[in-house]
C-alpha positions in Angstrom: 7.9 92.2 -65.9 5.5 92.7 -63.0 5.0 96.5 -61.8 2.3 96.4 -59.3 0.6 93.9 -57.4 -2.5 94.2 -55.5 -3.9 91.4 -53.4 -6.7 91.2 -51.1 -6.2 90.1 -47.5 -4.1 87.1 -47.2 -3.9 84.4 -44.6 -0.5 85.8 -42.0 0.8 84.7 -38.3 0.5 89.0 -38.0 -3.2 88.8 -37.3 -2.1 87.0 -34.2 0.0 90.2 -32.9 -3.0 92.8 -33.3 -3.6 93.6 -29.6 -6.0 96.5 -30.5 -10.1 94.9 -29.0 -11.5 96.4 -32.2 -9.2 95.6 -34.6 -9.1 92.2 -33.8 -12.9 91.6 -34.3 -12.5 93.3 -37.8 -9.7 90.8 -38.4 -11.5 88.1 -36.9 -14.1 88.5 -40.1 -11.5 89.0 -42.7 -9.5 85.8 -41.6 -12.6 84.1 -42.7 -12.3 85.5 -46.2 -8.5 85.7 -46.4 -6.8 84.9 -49.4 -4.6 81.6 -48.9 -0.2 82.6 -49.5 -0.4 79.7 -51.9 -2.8 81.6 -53.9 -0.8 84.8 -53.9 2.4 82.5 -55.1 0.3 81.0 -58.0 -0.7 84.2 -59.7 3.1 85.7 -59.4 4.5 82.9 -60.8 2.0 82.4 -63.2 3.0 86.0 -64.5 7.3 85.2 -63.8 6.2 81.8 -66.5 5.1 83.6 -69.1 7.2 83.9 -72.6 9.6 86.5 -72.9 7.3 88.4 -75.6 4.3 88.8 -73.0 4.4 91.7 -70.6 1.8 91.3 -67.1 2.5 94.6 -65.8 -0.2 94.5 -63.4 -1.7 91.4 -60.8 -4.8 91.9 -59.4 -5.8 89.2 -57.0 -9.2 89.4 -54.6 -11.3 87.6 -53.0 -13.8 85.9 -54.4 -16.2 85.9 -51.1 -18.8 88.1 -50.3 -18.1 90.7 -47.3 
């Protein structure tokens, strides 16, 4: 059973509705070290595929760029 998850930013059509000058600039980096969703769906179901004897209580998926 998963608990928690924690991802880093992740690839989303709600960047797009950020109308906010500043924020958008900040997003504008982030987008360009944004987690894909695919990635995201791979390390859940990684976890849901394990044996019933194996417990991943916790998902921790950054980044791997540099900010």
């Amino acid at each position: 059973m998963v608990r928690t998850s924690s991802v880093g930013v992740v690839k989303s059509e709600l960047a797009n509705t950020i109308t906010d000058p500043e924020t958008a600039k900040a997003i504008g980096f982030y987008r360009q070290i944004a987690l894909k969703p695919d990635a995201i769906a791979s390390a859940i179901a990684h976890a849901i595929n394990q044996p019933d004897d194996v417990d991943t209580s916790d998902i921790v998926v950054p980044t791997t760029a540099s900010y």
